[in-house]
N, CA, C and O atoms as CSV, one atom per row, in Angstrom:
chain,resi,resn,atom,element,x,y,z
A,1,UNK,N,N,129.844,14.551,150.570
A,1,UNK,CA,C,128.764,14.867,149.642
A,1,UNK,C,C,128.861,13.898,148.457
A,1,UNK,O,O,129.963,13.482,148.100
A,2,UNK,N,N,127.570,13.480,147.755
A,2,UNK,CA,C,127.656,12.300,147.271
A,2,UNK,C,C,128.087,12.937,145.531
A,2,UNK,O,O,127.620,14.047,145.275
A,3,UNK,N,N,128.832,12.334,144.552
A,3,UNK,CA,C,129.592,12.852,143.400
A,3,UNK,C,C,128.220,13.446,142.690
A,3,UNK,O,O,128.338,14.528,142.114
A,4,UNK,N,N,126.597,12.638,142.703
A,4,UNK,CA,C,125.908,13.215,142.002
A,4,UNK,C,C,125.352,14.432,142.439
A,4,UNK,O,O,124.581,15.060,141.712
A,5,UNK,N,N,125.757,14.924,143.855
A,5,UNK,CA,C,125.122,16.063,144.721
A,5,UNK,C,C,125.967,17.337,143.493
A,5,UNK,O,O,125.411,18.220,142.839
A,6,UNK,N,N,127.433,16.975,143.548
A,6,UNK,CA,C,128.801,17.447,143.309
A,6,UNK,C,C,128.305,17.872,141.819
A,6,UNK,O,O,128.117,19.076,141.647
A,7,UNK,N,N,128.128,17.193,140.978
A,7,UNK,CA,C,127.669,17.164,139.832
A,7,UNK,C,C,126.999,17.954,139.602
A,7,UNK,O,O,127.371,18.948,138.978
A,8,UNK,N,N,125.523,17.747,140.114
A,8,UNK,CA,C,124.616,18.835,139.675
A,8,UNK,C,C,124.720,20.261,140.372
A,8,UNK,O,O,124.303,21.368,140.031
A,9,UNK,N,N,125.103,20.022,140.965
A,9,UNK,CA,C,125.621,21.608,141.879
A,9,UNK,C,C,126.529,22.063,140.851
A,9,UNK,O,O,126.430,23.290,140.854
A,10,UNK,N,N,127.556,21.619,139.771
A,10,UNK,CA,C,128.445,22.223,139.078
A,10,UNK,C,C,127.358,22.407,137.499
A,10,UNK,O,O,127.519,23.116,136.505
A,11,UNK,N,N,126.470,21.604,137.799
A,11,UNK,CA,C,125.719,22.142,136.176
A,11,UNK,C,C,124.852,23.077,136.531
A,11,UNK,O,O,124.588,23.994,135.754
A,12,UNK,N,N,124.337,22.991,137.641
A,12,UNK,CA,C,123.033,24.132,137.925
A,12,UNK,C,C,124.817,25.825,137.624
A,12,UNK,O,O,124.825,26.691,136.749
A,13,UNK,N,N,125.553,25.669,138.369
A,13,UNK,CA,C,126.137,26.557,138.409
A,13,UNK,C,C,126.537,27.471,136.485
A,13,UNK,O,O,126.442,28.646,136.131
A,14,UNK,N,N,126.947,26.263,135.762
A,14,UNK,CA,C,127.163,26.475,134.232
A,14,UNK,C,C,125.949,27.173,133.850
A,14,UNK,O,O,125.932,28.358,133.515
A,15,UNK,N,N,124.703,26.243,133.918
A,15,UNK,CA,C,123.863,26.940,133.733
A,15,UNK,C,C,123.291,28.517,134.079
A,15,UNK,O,O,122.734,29.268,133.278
A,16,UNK,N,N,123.509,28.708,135.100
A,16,UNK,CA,C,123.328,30.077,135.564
A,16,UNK,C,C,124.074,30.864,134.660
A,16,UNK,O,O,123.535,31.642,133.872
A,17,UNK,N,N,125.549,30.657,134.760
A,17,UNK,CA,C,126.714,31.232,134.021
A,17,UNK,C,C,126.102,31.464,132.611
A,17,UNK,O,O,125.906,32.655,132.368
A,18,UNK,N,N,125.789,30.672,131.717
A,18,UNK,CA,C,125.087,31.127,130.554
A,18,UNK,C,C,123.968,31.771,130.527
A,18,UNK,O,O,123.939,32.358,129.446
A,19,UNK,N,N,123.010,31.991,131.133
A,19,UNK,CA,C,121.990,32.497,131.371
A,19,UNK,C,C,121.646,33.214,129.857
A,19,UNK,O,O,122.610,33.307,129.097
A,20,UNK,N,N,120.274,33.747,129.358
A,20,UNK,CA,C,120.063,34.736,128.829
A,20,UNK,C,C,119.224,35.811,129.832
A,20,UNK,O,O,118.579,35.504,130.835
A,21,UNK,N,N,119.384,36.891,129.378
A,21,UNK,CA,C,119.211,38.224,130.214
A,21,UNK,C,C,117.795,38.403,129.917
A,21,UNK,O,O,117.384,37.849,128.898
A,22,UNK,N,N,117.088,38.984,130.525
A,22,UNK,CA,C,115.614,39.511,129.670
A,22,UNK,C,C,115.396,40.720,131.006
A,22,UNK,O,O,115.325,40.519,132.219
A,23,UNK,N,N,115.346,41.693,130.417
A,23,UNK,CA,C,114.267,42.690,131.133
A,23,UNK,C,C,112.913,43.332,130.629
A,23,UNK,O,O,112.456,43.772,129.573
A,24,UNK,N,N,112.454,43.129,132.126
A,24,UNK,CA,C,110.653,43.379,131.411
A,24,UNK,C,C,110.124,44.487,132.718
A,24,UNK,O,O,110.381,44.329,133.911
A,25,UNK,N,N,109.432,45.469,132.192
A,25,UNK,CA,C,109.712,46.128,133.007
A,25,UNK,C,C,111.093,46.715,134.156
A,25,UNK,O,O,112.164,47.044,133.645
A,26,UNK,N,N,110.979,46.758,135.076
A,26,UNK,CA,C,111.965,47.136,136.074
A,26,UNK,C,C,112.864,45.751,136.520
A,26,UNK,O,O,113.908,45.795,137.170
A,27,UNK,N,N,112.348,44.783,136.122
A,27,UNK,CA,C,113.103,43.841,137.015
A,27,UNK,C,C,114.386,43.254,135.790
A,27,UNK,O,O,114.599,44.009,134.841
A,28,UNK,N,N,114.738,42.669,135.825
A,28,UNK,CA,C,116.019,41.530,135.175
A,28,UNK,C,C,115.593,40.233,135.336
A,28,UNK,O,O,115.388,39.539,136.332
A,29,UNK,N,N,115.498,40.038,134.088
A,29,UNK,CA,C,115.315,37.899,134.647
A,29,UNK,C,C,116.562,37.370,134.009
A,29,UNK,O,O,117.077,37.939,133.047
A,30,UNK,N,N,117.115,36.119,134.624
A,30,UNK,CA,C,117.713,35.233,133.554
A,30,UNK,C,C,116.764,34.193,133.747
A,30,UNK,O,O,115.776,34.112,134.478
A,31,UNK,N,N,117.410,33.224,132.728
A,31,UNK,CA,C,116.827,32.411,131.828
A,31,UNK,C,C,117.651,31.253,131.524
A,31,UNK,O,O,118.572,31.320,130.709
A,32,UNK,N,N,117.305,30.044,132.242
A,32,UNK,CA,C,118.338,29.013,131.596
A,32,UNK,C,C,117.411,27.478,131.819
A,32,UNK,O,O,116.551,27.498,132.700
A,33,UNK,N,N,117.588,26.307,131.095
A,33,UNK,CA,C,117.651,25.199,131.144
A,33,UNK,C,C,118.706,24.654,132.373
A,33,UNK,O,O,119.901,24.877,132.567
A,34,UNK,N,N,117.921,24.016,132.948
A,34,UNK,CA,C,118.478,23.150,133.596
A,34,UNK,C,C,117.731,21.826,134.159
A,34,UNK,O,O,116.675,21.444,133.653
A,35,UNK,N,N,118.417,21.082,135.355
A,35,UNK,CA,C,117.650,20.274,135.783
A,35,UNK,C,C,117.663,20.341,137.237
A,35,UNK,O,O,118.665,20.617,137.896
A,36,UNK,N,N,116.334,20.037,137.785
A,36,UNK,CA,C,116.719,20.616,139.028
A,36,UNK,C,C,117.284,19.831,140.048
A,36,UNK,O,O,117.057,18.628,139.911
A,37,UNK,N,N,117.937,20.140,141.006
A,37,UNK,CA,C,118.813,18.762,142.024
A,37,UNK,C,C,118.040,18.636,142.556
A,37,UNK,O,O,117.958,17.409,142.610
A,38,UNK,N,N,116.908,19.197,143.335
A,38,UNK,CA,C,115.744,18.424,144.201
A,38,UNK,C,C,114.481,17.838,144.156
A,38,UNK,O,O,113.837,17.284,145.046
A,39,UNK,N,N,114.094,18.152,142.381
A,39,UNK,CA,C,112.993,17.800,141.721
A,39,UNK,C,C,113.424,16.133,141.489
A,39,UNK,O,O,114.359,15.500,140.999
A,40,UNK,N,N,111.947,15.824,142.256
A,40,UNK,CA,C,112.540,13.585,142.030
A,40,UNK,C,C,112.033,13.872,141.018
A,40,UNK,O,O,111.481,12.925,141.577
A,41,UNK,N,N,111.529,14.237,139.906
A,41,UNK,CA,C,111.255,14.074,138.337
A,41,UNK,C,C,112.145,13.528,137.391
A,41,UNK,O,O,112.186,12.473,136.757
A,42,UNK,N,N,113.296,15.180,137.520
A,42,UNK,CA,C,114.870,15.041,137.299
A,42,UNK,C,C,114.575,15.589,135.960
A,42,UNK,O,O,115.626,15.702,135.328
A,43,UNK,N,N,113.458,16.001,135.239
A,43,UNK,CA,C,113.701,16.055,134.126
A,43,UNK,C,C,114.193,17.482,133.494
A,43,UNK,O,O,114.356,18.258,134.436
A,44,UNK,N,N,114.396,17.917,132.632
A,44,UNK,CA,C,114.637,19.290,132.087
A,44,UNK,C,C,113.624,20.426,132.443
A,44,UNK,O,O,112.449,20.137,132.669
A,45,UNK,N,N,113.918,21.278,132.476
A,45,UNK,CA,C,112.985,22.768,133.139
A,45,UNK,C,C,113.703,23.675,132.204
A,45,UNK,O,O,114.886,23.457,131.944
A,46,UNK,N,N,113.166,24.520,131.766
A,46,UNK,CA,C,113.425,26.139,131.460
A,46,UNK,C,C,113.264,26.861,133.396
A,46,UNK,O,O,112.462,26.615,134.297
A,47,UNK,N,N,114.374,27.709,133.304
A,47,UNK,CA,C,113.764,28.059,134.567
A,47,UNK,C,C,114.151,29.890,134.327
A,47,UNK,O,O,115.124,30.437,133.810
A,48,UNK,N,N,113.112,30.351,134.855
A,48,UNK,CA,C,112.943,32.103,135.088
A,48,UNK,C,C,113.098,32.840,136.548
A,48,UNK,O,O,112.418,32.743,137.570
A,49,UNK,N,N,114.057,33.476,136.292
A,49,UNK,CA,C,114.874,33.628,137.780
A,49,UNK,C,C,114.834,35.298,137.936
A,49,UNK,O,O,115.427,35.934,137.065
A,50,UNK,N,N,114.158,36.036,139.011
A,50,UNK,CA,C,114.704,37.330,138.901
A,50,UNK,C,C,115.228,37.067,140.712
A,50,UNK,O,O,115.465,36.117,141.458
A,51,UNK,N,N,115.210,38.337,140.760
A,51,UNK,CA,C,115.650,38.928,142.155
A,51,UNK,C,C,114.115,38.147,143.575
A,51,UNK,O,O,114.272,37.446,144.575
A,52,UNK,N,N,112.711,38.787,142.891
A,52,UNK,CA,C,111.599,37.775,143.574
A,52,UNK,C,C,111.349,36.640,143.766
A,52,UNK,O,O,111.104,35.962,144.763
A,53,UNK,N,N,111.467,36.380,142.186
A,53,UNK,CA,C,110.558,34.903,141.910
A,53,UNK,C,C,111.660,33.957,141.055
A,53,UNK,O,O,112.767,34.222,140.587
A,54,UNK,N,N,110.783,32.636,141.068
A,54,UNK,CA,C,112.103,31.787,140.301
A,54,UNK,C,C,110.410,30.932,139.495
A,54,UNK,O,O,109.432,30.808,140.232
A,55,UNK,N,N,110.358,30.589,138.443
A,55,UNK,CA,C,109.375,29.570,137.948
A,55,UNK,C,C,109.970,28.621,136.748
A,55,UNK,O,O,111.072,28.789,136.227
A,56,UNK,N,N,109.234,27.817,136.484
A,56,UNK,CA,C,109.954,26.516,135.974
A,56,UNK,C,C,109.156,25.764,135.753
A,56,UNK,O,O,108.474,25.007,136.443
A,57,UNK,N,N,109.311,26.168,133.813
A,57,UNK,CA,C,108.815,25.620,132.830
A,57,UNK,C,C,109.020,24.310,132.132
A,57,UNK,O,O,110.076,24.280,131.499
A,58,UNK,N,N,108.229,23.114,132.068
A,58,UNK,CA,C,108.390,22.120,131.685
A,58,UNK,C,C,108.277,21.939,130.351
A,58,UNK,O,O,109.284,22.143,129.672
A,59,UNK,N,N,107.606,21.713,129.998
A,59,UNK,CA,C,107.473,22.318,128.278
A,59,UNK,C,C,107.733,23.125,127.679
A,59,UNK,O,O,107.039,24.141,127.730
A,60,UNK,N,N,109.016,23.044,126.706
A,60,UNK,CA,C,109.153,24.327,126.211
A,60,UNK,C,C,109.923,23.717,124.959
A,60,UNK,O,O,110.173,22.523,124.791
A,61,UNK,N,N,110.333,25.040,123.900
A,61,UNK,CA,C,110.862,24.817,122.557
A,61,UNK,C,C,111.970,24.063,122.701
A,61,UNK,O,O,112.399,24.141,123.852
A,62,UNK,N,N,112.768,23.188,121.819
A,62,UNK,CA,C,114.274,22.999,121.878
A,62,UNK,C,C,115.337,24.408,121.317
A,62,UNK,O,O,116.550,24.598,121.234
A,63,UNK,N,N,114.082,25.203,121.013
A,63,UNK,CA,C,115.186,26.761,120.311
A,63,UNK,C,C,114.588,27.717,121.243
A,63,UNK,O,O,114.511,28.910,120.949
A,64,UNK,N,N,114.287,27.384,122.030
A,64,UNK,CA,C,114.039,28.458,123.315
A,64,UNK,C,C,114.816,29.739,123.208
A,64,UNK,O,O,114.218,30.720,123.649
A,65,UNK,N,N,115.983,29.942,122.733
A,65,UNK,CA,C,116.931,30.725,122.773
A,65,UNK,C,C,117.421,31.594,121.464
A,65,UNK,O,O,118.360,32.363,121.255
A,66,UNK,N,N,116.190,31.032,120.597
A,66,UNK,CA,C,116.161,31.496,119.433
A,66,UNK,C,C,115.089,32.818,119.457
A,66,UNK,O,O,115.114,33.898,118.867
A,67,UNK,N,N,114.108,32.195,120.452
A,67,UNK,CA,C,112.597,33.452,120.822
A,67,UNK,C,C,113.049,34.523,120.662
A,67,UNK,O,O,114.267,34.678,120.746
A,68,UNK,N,N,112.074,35.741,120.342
A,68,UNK,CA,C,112.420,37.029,121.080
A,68,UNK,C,C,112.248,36.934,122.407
A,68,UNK,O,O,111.862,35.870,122.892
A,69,UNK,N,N,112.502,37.996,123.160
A,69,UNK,CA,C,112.399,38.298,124.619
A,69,UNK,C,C,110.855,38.217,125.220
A,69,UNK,O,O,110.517,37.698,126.284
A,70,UNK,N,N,109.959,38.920,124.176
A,70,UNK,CA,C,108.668,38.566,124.373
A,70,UNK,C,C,108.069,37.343,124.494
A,70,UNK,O,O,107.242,37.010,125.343
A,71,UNK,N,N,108.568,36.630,123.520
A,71,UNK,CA,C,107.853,35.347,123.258
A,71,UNK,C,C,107.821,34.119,124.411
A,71,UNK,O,O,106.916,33.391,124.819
A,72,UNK,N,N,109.510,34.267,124.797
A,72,UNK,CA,C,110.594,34.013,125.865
A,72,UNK,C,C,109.551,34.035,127.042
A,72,UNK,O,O,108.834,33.050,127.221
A,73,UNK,N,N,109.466,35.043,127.772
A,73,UNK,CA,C,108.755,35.705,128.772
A,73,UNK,C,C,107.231,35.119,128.575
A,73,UNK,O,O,106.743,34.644,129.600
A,74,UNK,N,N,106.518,35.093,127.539
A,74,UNK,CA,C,105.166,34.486,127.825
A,74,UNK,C,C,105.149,32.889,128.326
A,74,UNK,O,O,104.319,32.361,129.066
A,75,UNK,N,N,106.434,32.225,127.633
A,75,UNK,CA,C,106.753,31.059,128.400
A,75,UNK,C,C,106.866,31.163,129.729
A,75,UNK,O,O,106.843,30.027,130.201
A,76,UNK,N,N,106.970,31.929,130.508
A,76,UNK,CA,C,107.320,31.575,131.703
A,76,UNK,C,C,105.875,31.347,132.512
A,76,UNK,O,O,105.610,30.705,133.528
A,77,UNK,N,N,105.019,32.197,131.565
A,77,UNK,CA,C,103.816,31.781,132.643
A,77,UNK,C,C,102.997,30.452,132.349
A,77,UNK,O,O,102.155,30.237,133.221
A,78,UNK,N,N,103.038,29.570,131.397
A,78,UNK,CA,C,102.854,28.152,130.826
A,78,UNK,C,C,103.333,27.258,132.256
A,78,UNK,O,O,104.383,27.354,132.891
A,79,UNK,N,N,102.291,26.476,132.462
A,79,UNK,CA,C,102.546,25.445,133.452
A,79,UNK,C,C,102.446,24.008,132.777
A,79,UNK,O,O,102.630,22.995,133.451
């Protein structure tokens, strides 16, 4: 496996690990920045992860993590 496969497989993983939590309704999301290993873009994403769905936000604050949970969450539906 090639070192940059290795690589981003260990940051997508950090990333998860930090996650922020959000529940909305019944479900649980986390919430993290990352980049994705299969996107040829390569560039930064916010990404929104529950148990269903996963989406992935390109534009977003550099204090993302400053939001409330609300504010947080309306980002996710921004394309």
């Amino acid at each position: 496996m090639p070192n940059e496969i290795i690589r981003r497989r260990a940051e997508l993983r950090a990333a998860r690990a930090d996650a922020r939590r959000l529940r909305v309704g019944d479900e649980e999301w986390s919430v993290y920045e990352a980049t994705d290993l299969y996107d040829r873009r390569r560039g930064p994403a916010l990404v929104f992860e529950s148990a269903e769905v996963m989406r992935r936000v390109r534009l977003f604050p550099a204090d993302w993590r400053a939001l409330d949970d609300t504010a947080l969450f309306a980002l996710s539906w921004k394309r």
